[in-house]
C-alpha positions in Angstrom: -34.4 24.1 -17.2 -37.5 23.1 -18.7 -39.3 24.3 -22.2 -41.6 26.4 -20.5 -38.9 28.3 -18.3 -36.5 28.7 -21.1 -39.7 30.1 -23.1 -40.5 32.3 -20.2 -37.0 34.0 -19.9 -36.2 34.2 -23.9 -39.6 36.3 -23.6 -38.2 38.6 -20.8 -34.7 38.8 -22.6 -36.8 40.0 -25.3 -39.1 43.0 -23.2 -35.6 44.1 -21.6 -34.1 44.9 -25.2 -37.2 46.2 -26.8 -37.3 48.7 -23.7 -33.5 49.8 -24.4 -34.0 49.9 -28.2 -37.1 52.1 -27.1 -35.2 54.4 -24.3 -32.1 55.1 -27.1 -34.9 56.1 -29.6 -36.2 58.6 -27.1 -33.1 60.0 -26.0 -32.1 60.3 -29.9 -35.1 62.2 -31.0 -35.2 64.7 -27.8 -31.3 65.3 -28.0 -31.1 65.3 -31.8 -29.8 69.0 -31.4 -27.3 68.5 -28.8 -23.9 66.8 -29.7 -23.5 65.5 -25.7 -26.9 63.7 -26.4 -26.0 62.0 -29.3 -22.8 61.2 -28.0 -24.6 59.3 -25.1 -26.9 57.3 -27.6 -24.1 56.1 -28.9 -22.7 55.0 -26.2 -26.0 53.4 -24.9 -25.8 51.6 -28.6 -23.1 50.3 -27.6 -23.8 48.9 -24.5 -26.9 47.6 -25.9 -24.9 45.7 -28.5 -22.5 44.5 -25.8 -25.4 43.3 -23.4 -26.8 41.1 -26.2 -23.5 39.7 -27.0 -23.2 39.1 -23.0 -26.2 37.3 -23.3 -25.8 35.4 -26.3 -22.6 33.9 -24.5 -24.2 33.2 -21.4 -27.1 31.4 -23.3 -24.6 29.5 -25.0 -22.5 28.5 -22.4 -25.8 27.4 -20.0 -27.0 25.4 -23.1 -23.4 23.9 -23.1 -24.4 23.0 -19.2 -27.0 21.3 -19.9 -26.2 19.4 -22.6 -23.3 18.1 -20.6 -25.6 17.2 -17.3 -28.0 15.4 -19.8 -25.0 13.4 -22.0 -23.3 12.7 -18.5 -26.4 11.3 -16.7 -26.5 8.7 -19.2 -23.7 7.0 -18.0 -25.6 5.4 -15.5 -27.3 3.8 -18.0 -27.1 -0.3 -17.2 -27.3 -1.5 -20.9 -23.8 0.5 -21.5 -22.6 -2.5 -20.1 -24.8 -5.3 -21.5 -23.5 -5.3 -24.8 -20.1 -5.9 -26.6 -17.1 -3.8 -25.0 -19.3 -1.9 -22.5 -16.5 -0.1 -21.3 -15.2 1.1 -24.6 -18.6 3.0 -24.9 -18.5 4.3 -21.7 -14.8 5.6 -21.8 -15.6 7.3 -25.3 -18.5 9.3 -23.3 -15.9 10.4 -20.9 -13.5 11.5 -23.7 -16.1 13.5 -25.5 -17.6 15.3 -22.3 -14.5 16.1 -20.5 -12.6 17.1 -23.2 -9.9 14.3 -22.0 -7.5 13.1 -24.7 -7.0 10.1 -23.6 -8.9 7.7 -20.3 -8.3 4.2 -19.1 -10.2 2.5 -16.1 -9.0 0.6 -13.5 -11.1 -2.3 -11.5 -10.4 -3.7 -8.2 -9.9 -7.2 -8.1 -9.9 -8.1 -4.4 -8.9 -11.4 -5.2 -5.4 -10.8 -6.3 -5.1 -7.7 -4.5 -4.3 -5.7 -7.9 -6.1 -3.1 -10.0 -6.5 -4.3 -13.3 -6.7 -1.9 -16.4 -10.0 -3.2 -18.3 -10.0 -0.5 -20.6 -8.2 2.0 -22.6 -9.6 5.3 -25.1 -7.3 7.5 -26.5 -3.9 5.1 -25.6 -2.7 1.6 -26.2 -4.2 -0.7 -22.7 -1.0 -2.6 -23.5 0.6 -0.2 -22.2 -1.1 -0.9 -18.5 -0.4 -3.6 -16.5 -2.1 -5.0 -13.9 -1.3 -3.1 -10.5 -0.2 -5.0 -7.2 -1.7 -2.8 -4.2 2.1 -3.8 -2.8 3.6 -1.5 -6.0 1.5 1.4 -4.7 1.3 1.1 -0.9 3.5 0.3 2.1 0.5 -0.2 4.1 -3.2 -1.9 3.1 -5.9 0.6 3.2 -9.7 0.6 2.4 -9.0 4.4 1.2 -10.8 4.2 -1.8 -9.1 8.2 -2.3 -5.7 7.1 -1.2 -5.5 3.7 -3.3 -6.4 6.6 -6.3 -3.6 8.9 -5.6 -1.4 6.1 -5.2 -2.5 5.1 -8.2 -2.0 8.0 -10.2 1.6 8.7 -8.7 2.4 4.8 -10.1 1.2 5.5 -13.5 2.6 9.1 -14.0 6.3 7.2 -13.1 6.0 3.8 -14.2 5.0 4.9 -18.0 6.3 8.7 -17.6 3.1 10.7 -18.6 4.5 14.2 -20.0 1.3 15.6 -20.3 -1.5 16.4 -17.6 -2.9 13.6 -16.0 -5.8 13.2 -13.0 -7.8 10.6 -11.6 -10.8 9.9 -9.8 -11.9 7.0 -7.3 -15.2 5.1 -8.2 -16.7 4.3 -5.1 -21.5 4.2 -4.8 -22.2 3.4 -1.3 -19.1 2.6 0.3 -18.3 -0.1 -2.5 -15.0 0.9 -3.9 -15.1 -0.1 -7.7 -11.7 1.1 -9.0 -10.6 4.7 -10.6 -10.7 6.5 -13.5 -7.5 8.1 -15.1 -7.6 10.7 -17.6 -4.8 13.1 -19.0 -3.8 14.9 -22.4 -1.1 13.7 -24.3 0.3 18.3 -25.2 3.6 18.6 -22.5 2.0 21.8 -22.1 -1.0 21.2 -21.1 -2.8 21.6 -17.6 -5.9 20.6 -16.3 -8.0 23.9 -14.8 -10.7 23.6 -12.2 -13.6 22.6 -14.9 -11.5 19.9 -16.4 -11.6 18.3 -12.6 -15.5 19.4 -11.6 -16.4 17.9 -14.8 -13.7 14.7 -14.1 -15.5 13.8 -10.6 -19.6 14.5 -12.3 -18.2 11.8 -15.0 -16.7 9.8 -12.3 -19.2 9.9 -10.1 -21.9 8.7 -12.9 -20.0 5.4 -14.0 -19.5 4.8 -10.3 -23.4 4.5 -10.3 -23.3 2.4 -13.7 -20.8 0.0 -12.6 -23.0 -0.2 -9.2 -26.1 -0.4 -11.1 -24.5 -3.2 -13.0 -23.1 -5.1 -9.9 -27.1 -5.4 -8.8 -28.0 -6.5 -11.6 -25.1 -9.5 -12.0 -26.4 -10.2 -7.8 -30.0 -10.3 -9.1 -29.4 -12.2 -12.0 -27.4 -14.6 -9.6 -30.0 -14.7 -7.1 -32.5 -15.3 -10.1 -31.2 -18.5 -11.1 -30.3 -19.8 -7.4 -34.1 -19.8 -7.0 -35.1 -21.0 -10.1 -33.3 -24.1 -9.6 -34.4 -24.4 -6.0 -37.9 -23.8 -7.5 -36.9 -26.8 -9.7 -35.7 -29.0 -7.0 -38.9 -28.4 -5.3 -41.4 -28.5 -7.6 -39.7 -32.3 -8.1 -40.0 -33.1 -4.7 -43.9 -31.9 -4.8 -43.9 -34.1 -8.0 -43.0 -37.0 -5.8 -45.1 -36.3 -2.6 -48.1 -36.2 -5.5 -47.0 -39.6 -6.0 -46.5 -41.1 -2.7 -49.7 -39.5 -2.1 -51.9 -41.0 -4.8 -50.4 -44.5 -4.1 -51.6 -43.7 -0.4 -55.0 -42.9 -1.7 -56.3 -44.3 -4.7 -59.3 -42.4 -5.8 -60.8 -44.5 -7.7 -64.2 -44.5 -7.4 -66.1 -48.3 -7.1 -68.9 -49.0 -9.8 -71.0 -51.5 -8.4 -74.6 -52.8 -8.2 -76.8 -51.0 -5.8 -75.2 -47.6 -5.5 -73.8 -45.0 -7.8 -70.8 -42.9 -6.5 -69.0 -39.6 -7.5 -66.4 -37.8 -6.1 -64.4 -34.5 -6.4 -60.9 -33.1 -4.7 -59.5 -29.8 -5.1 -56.5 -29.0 -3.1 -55.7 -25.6 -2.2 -52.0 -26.5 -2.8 -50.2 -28.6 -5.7 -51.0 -31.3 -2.9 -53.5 -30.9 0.0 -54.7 -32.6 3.4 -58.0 -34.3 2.5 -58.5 -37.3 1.7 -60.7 -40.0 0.0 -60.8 -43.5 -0.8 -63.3 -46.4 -0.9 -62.7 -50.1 -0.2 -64.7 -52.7 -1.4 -65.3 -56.1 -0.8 -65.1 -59.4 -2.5 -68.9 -59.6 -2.7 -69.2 -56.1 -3.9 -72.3 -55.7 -1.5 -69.9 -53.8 1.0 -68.5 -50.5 0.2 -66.3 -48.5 2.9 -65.6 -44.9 2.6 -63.1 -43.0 4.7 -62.8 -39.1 4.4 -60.9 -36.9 6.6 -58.8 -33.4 7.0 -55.3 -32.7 8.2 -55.0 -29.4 10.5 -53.1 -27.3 8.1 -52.0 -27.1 4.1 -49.6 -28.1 1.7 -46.8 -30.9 2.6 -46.7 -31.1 5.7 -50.3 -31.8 5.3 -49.9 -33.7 2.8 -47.4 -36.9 4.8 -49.4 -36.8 8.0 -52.6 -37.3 5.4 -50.6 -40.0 4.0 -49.8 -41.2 7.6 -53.6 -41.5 8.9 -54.2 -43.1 5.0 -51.8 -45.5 5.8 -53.0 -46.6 9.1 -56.5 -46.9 8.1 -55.1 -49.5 5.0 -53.1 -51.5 7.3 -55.7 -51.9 10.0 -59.0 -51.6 8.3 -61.3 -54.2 7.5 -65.1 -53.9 6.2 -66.1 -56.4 9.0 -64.6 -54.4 11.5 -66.4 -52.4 14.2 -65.7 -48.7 12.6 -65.1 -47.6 16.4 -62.8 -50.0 17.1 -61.1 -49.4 14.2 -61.0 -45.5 14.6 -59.5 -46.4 18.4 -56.5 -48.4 17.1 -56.0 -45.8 14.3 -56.0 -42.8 16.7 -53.4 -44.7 19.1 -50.8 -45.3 16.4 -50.7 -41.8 15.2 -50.5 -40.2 18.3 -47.4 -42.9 18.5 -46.0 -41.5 15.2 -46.8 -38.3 16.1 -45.3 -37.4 19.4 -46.6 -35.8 22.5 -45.3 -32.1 20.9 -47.2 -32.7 17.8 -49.1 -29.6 16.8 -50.9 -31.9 13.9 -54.1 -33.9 14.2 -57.2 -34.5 11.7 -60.7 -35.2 11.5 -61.9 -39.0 10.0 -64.9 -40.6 9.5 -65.0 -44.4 8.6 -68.0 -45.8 7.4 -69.1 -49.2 5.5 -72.5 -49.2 3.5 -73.9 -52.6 3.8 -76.5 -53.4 0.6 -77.7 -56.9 1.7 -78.9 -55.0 5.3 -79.6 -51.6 3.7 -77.3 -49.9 6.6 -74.8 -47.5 6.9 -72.5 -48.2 9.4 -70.1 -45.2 10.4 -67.2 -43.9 13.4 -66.6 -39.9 13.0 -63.8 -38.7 14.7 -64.7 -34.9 14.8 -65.1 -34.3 10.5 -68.1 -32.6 9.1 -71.7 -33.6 9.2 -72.8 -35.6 6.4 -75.7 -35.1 4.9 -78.3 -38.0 4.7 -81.3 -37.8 2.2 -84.6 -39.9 3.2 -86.5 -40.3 -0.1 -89.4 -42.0 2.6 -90.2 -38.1 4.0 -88.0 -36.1 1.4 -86.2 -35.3 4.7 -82.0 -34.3 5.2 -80.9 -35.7 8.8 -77.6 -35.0 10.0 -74.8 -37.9 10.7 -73.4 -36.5 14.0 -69.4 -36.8 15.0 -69.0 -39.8 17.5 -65.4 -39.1 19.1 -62.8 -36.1 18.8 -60.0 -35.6 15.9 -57.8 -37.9 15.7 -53.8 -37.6 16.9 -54.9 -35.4 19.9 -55.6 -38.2 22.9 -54.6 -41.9 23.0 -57.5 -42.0 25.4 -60.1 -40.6 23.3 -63.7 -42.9 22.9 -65.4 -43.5 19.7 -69.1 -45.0 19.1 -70.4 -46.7 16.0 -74.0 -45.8 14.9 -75.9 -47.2 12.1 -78.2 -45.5 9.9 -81.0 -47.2 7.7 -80.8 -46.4 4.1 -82.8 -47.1 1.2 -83.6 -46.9 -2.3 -83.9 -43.3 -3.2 -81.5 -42.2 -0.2 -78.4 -39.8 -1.1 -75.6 -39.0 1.2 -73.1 -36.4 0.9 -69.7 -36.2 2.1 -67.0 -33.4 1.9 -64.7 -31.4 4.1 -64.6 -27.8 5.4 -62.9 -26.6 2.3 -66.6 -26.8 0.6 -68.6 -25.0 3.9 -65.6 -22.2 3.4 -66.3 -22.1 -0.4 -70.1 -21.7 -0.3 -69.6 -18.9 2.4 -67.2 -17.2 -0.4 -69.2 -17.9 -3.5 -72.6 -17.2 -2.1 -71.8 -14.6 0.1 -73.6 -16.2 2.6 -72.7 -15.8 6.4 -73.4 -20.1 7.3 -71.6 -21.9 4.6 -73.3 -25.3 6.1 -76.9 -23.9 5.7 -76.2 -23.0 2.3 -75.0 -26.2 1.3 -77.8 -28.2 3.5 -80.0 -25.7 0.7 -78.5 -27.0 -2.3 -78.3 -30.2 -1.6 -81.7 -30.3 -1.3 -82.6 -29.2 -3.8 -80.9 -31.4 -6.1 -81.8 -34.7 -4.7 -83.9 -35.4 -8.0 -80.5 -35.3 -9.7 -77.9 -38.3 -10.2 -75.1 -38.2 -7.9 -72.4 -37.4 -11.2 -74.6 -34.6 -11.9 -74.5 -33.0 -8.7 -70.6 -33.4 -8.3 -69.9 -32.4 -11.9 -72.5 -29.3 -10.9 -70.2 -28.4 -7.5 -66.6 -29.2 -9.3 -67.9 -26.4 -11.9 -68.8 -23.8 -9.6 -65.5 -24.7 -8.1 -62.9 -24.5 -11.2 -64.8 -21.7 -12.7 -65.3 -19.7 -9.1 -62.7 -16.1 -10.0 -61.6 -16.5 -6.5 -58.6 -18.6 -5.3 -59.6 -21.4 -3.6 -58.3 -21.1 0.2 -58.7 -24.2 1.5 -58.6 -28.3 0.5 -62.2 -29.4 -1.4 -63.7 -32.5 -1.3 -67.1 -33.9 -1.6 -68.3 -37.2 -2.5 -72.3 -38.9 -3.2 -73.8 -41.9 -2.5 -77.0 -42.2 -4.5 -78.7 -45.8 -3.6 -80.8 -47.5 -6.1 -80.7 -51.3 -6.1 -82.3 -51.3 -9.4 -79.0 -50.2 -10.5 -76.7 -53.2 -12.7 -73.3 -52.6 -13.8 -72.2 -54.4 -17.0 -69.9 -56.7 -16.3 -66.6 -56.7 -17.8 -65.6 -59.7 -20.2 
């Protein structure tokens, strides 16, 4: 019962008697002259005085109730058994509430096919054994009831109990845990119909500690079988990274001519974009190849390395970039298969310095975006040939674009479009960007990475898809010391 309701009925307790205290005063005023009348208070007096005491009992025995419910209920609590000698604390519980002289608990072990006494209050445990379910039954059964009588009939004979004794199965969800025992020690004594109601409330409270506890030990179990498979795969992602960045150097060429910046942001620890630059021995060449695995993560991650790969084997800055595309398409399809559900967009292209041409194969990636300083105009550089991994008889073209001093191109992936759309709110990711690339031409190429990367790392949204983006800012004004 709550504050409130015992407030509410102390209150009405307290109206009932104030109305007998005034009825007896009545009565004893009009019948002051009549010896029947006063002979009736008194005996109204007395049943006054007997109601309260009725009452007072009552109060006292629903308050003992209570108390009991409350003390019981925190058996189930599961840090009774995550200190020293759980059981000892609980047993001590049952001895107080139940008014038991003496308790011991039995566990199954399965195992051994025994119960095993685990702990004793109120009598030596030495005195227990472990017992075989063979001392105790003929016949195997999953009665969790039966296994308890049986149990009880082999301890009242095998250590000749001379006092009352009675036990309980501990059983939560059809998991049989073991029993509870309890008894007092007087020859004489005898256990009523509270001692058992109170017996199987106890009983059925450690049940749910000891079940509450067996979650917990599975939980904890479970706990550290993932952490260590977290562990095994974070190491494995640790050396993907690595067989990725040998893959795909990303280091980005500082040559006469041209400045370059990049940025990559997977959406994973590793992603399926890629980026790398080649240059030649004359350092008037530069190739750059970017591209963008269907899908995330690893998976992604080896056929990017795969398509990497191929293009470092067969690429050369001489090389017709359709050609080139052709071959690479052909051998991952190979490595692929004909069920392959994976494929990627690529585009190859060589910036020539001496010609002031940009040479390029697309095999179905994103627009670049090509400055002209000449008309302050952005011209797109269309795809030339589908993704790559999904035909061996697909057809690329090569086109060349003029460039000159002034020019910027931008590359990146879809992961940047998506952003944009995010960031901006903006319906057309692609116009958005086509916006702000314009206008920042005026600005080095580092400056307008480092500008994207921190609208990137600093965005509160989780990025959802692989980033990349890389400038080509052409000035052949431009000298890079030379290294001694």
């Amino acid at each position: 019962m709550s504050g409130s309701g015992r407030a509410a009925a102390g209150a009405n307790a307290v109206r009932y008697y104030l109305l007998w205290l005034l009825g007896i005063a009545v009565m004893a005023v009009l019948g002051r002259d009549y010896d029947l009348a006063l002979l009736a208070v008194l005996l109204l007096l007395c049943l006054f005085f007997f109601s309260i005491r009725r009452h007072l009992e009552q109060r006292n025995s629903l308050q003992d109730v209570c108390n009991f419910y409350e003390q019981a209920h925190s058996l189930d609590d599961l840090q009774l058994l995550l200190g020293d000698r759980p059981y000892s604390r609980i047993l001590q519980t049952v001895l107080d509430l139940g008014k038991f002289d003496w308790a011991v608990l039995f566990l199954m072990d399965f195992e051994k096919d025994c119960f095993v006494a685990v702990e004793a209050a109120g009598v030596s445990l030495d005195r227990f054994k472990n017992v075989s379910f063979d001392d105790i039954a003929a016949e195997h059964t999953s009665d969790s009831m039966k296994l308890s009588m049986k149990l009880l009939e082999h301890a009242f004979k095998t250590h000749e109990f001379r006092g009352a004794l009675a036990g309980s199965a501990l059983e939560r969800n059809k998991i049989f845990y073991g029993c509870l025992l309890v008894g007092r020690h007087s020859p004489d004594a005898e256990l009523t119909s509270e001692d058992s109601f109170r017996l199987d409330i106890l009983s059925d409270q450690v049940s749910v500690c000891l079940h509450n506890y067996r979650l917990h030990k599975e939980l904890a179990f479970h706990a550290e079988e993932l952490a260590t498979r977290q562990a095994q795969i974070q190491r494995e992602l640790d050396m993907a990274r690595i067989v990725q960045d040998g893959a795909m150097p990303r280091q980005v060429p500082d040559v006469d001519g041209i400045e370059v910046a990049s940025f990559l942001k997977p959406a994973r620890f590793i992603g399926g974009d890629f980026l790398r630059f080649v240059e030649d021995a004359s350092r008037s060449n530069i190739g750059v190849l970017i591209g963008d695995v269907c899908g995330k993560g690893v998976p992604a991650a080896l056929v990017m390395a795969v398509v990497v790969c191929l293009f470092n084997d067969r690429s050369a800055l001489a090389d017709n970039p359709a050609e080139l595309m052709s071959r690479v398409n052909v051998s991952l399809k190979e490595f692929l298969g004909a069920g392959s559900r994976f494929n990627s967009t690529a585009l190859w292209g060589v910036f020539d310095l001496q010609a002031m041409k940009f040479s390029y194969c697309s095999a179905g990636h994103d627009f670049p975006l090509h400055y002209r300083a000449a008309d302050s105009s952005i011209n797109e550089l269309k795809s030339t040939g589908t993704l790559l991994g999904i035909f061996n008889e697909s057809i690329y073209e090569s086109y060349s674009e003029n460039i000159a001093d002034g020019d910027k191109l931008m590359f990146y992936s879809d992961g940047l479009v998506d952003f944009f759309e995010a960031w901006a709110g903006c319906e057309d990711g692609y116009i958005y960007l086509h916006s702000f690339f314009l206008a920042r031409v005026d600005k080095s190429a580092d400056e307008i990475v480092k500008e994207i990367a921190a609208l990137v790392e600093n965005s509160p949204a989780a990025v959802k898809d692989d980033i990349t983006v890389a400038v080509f800012s052409i000035d052949r004004k431009r000298k890079v010391e030379k290294q001694p």
